[in-house]
TINUTOR-361294 format. One record per residue (C-alpha): residue in three letters; z, y, x; residue number from 1; chain. Coordinates in steps of 0.001 Angstrom, whole numbers, m for minus. Each point is the difference from the previous one (the first is absolute). Layout:
BEGIN
+------+---------+---------+---------+------+------+
! fipa !      c3 !      c2 !      c1 ! domi ! kevo !
+------+---------+---------+---------+------+------+
!  ALA !       Z !       Y !       X !  NUM !    A !
...
+------+---------+---------+---------+------+------+
//
This chain:
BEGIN
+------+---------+---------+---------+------+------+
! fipa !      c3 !      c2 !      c1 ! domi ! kevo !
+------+---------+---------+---------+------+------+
!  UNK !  m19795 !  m19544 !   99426 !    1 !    A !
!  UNK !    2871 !   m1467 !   m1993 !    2 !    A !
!  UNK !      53 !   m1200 !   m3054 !    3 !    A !
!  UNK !    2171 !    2886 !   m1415 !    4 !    A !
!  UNK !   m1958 !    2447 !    1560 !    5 !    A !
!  UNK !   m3458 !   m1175 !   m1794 !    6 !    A !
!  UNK !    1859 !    m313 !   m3431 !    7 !    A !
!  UNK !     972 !    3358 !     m47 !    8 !    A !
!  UNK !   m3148 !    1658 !     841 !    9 !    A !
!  UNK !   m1215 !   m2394 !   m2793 !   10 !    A !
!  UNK !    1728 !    1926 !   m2453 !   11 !    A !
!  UNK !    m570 !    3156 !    1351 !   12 !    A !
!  UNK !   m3488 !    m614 !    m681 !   13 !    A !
!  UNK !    1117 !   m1213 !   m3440 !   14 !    A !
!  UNK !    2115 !    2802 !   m1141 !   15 !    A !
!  UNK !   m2687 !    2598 !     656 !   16 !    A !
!  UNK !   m2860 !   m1644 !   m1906 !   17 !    A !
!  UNK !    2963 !    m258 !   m2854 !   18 !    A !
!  UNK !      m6 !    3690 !      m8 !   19 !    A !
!  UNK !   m3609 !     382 !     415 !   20 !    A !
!  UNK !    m548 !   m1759 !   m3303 !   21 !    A !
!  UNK !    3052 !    1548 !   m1810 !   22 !    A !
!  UNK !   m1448 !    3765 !     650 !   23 !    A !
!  UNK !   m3327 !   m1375 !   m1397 !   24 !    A !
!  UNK !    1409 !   m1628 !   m2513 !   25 !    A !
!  UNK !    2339 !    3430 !   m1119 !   26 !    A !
!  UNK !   m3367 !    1452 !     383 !   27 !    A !
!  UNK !   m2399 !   m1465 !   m2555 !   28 !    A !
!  UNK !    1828 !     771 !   m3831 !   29 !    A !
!  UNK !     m31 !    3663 !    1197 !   30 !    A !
!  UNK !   m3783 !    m888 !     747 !   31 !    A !
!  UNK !    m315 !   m1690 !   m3386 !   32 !    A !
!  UNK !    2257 !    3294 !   m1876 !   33 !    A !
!  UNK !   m2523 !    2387 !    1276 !   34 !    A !
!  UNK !   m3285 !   m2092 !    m556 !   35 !    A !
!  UNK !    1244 !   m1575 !   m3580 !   36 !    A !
!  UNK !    1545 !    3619 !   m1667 !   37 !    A !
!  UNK !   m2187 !     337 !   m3293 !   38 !    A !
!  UNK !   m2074 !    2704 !    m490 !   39 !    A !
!  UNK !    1353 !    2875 !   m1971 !   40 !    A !
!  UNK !   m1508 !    1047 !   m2729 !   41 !    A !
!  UNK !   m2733 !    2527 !    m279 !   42 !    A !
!  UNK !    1466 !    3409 !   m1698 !   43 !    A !
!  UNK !   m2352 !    1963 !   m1903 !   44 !    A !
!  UNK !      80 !    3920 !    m841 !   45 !    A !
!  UNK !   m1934 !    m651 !   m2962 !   46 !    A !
!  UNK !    1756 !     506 !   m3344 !   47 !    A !
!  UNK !    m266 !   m3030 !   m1815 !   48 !    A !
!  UNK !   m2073 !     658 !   m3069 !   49 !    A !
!  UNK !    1452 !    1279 !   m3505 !   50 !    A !
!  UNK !    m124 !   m2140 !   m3293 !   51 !    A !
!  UNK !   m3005 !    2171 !   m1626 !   52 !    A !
!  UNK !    1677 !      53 !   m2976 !   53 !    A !
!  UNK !    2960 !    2119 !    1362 !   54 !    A !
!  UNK !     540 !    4062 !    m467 !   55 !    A !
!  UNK !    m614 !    1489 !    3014 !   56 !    A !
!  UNK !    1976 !    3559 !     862 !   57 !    A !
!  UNK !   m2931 !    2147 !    2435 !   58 !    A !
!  UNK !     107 !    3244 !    1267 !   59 !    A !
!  UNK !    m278 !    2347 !    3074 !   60 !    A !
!  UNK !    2874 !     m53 !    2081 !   61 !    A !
!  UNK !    3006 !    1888 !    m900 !   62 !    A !
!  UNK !    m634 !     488 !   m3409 !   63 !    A !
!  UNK !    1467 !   m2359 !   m2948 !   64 !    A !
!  UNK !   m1886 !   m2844 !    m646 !   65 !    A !
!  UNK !   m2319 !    m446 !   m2604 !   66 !    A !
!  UNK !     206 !   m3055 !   m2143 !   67 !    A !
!  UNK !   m3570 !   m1573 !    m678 !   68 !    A !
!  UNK !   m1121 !   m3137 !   m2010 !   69 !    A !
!  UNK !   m2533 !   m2291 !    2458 !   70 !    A !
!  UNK !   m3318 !    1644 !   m1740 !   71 !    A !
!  UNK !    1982 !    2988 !    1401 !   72 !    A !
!  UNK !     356 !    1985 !   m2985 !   73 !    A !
!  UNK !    4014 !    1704 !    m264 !   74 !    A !
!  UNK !    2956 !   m1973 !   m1838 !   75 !    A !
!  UNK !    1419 !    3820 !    m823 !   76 !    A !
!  UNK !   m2362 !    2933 !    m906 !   77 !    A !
!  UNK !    1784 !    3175 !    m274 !   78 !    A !
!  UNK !    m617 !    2776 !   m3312 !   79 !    A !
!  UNK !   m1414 !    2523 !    2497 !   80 !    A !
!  UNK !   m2755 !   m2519 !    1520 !   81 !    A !
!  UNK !    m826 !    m289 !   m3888 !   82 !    A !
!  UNK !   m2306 !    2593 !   m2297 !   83 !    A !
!  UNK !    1331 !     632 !   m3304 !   84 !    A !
!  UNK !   m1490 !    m112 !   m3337 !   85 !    A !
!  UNK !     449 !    4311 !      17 !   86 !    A !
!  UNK !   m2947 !    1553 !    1770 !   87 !    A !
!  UNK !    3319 !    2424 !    1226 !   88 !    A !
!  UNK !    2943 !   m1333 !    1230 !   89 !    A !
!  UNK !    3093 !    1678 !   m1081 !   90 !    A !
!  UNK !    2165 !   m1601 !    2454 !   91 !    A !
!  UNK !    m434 !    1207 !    4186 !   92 !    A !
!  UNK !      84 !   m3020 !    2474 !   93 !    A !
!  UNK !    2615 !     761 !    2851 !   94 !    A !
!  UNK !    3062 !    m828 !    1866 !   95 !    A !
!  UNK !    2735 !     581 !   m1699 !   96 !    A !
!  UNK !    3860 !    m572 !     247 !   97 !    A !
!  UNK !    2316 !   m1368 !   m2832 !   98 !    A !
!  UNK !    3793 !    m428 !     985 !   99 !    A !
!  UNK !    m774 !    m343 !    3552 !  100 !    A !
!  UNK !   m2734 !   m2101 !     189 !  101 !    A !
!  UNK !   m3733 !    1116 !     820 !  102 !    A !
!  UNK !   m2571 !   m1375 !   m1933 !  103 !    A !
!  UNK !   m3629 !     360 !    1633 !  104 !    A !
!  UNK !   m2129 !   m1245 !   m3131 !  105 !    A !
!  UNK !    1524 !    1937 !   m2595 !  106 !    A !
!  UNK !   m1202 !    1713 !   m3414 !  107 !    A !
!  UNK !    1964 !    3310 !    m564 !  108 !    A !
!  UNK !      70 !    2240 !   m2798 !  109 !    A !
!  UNK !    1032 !    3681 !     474 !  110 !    A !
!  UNK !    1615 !     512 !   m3117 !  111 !    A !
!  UNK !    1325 !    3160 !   m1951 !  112 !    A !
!  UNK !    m970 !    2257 !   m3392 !  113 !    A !
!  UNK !   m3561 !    m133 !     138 !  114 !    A !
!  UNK !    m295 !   m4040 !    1149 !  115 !    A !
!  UNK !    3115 !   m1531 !   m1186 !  116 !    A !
!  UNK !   m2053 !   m3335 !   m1057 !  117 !    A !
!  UNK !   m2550 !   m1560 !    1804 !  118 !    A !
!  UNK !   m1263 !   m3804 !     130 !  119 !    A !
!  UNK !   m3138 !   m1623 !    1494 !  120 !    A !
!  UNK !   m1793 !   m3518 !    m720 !  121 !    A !
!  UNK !   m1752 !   m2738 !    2497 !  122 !    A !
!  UNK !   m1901 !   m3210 !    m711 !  123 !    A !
!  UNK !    2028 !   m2711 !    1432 !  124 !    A !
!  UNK !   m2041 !   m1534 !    2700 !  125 !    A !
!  UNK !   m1036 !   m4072 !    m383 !  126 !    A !
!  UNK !    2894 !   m2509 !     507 !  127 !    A !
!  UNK !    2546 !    2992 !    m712 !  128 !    A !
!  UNK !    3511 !   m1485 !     m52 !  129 !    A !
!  UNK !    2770 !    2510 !     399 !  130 !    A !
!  UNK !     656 !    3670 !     185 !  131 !    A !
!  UNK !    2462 !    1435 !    2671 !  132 !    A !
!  UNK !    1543 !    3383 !     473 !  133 !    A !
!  UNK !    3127 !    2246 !     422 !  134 !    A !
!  UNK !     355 !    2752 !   m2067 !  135 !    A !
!  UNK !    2140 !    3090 !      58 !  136 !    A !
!  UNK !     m22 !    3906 !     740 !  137 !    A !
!  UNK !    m677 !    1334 !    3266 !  138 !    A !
!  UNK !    2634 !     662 !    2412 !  139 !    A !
!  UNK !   m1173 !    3192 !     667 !  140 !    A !
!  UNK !    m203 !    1097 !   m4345 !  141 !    A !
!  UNK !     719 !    3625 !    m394 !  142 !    A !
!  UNK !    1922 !    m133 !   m3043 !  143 !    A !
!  UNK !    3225 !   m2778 !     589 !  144 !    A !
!  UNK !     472 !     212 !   m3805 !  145 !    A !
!  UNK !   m3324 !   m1817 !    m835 !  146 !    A !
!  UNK !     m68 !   m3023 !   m1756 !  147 !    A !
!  UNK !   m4083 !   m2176 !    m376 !  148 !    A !
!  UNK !    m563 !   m2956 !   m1786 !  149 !    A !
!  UNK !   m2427 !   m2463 !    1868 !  150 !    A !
!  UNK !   m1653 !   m2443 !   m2406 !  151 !    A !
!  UNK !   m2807 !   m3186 !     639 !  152 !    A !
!  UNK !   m2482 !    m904 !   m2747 !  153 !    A !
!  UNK !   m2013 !   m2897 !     m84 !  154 !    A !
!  UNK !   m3384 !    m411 !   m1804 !  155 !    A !
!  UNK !    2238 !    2976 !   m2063 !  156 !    A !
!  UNK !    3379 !   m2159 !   m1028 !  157 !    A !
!  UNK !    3136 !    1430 !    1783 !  158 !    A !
!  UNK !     835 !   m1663 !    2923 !  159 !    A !
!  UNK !    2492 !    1768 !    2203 !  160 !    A !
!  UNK !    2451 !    3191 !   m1109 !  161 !    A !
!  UNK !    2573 !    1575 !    2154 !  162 !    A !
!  UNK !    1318 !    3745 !     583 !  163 !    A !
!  UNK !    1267 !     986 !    2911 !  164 !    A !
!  UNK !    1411 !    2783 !    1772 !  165 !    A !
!  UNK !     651 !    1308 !    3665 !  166 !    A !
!  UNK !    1390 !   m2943 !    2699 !  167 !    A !
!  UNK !   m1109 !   m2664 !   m1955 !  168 !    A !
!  UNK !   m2835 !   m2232 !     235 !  169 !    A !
!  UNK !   m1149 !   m3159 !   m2191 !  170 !    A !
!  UNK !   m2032 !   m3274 !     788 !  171 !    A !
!  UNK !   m3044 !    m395 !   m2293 !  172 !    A !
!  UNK !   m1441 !   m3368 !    m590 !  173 !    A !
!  UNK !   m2192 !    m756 !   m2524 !  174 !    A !
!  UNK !   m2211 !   m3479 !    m517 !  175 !    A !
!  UNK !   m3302 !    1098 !   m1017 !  176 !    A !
!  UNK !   m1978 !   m3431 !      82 !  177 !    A !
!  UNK !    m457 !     341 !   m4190 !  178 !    A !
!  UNK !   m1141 !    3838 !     447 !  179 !    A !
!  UNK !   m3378 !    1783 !     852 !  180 !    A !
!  UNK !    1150 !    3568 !     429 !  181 !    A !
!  UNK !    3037 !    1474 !    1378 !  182 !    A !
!  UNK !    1381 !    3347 !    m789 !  183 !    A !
!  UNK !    2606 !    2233 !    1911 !  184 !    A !
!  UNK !    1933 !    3118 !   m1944 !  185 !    A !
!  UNK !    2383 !    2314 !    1447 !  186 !    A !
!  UNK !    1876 !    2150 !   m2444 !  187 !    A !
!  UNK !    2281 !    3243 !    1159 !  188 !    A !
!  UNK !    3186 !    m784 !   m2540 !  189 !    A !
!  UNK !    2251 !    2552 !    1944 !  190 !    A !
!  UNK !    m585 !    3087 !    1872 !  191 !    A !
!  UNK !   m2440 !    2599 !    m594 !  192 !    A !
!  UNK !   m1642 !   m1988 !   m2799 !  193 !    A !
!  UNK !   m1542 !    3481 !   m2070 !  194 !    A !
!  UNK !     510 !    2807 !    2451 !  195 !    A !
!  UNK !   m2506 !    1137 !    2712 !  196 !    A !
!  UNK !   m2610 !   m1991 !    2174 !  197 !    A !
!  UNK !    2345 !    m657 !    2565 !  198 !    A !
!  UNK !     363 !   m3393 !    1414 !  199 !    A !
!  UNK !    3499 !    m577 !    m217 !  200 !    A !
!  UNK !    m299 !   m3244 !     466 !  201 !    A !
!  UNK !   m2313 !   m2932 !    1734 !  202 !    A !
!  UNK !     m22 !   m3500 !   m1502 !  203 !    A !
!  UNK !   m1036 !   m2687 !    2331 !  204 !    A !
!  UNK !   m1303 !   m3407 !    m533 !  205 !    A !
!  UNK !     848 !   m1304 !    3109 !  206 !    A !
!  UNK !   m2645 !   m2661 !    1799 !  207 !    A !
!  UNK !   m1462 !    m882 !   m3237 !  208 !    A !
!  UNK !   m1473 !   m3527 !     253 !  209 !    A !
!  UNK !   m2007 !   m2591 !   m1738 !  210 !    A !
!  UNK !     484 !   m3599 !    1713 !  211 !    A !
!  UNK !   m3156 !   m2299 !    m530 !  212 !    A !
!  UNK !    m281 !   m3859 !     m42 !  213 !    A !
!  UNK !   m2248 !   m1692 !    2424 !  214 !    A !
!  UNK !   m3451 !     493 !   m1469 !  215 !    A !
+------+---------+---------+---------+------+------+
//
């Protein structure tokens, strides 16, 4: 065999144990990718806990939530989940509509001659801060003429005073943390003020609301 011969077979044999260690070598940091990827992180379904001094809005599906202090008692109480001081209650608890907006707690009064002034009284639940409500005549008032006065007393001092007609509504706020007792009057100013029993016209205390502090 020649000399040139036995050199070239030598790197024959050379070149393909070059290649043999270059796939191996391309080989191992895909190795060390797939062995060395850090773990991901375990995902939980849980809710993470609430601060337990947070309001909390519950209720059933589909209807609007409630909002409820932690000992689970209600931030807002409406009038009509509230006896008054009367043993009768001159004012009906319904839904009612005042310029185009339905109210589902209200306190109405069917007002004409023979009940042209009505008003009813509550203790103010503990921690009582505020008193909500929109007031105005129903929608839906016979008479478009009439006229009532709504007025808010508390512990018997004037707190709130406002007459209005058909379309219009008005926001009633009133802070009640110095009071005890709260008092609602609706007065029939215009309309069928001394004529017959008809109800020409339907005052509405719309959503009527006391807002407590956390007890």
């Amino acid at each position: 065999m020649s000399w040139w011969s036995s050199r070239s077979e030598h790197w024959v044999r050379t070149g393909v144990i070059l290649a043999a260690v270059m796939v191996v070598l391309a080989a191992i940091p895909v190795a060390v990718l797939v062995t060395d990827s850090p773990e991901q992180p375990e995902v939980s379904s849980r809710p993470s806990p609430t601060d337990s001094g947070t309001v909390q809005a519950t209720s059933p599906p589909g209807q609007t939530p409630t909002l409820r202090f932690p000992d689970g008692s209600p931030v807002t109480t409406y009038l009509v989940e509230l006896e008054g001081i009367r043993a009768y209650s001159p004012y009906t608890r319904e839904t009612r509509q005042v310029n185009g907006v339905d109210y589902p707690y209200a306190l109405t009064d069917w007002m004409g001659g023979c009940s042209a002034s009505e008003a009813e009284e509550w203790l103010l639940p503990i921690g009582a801060q505020s008193f909500t409500a929109v007031v105005g005549l129903a929608d839906d008032s016979l008479a478009s003429q009439a006229q009532a006065s709504f007025k808010v007393f508390l512990d018997g001092r004037p707190a709130f005073s406002q007459t209005l007609g058909l379309n219009a509504a008005a926001k009633v706020y009133v802070d009640v943390r110095s009071g005890r007792r709260l008092k609602l009057d609706t007065i029939l100013t215009k309309g069928n003020v001394f004529g017959t029993c008809r109800a020409d016209a339907v005052a509405v205390w719309g959503d009527p609301a006391i807002t407590k502090s956390e007890p």
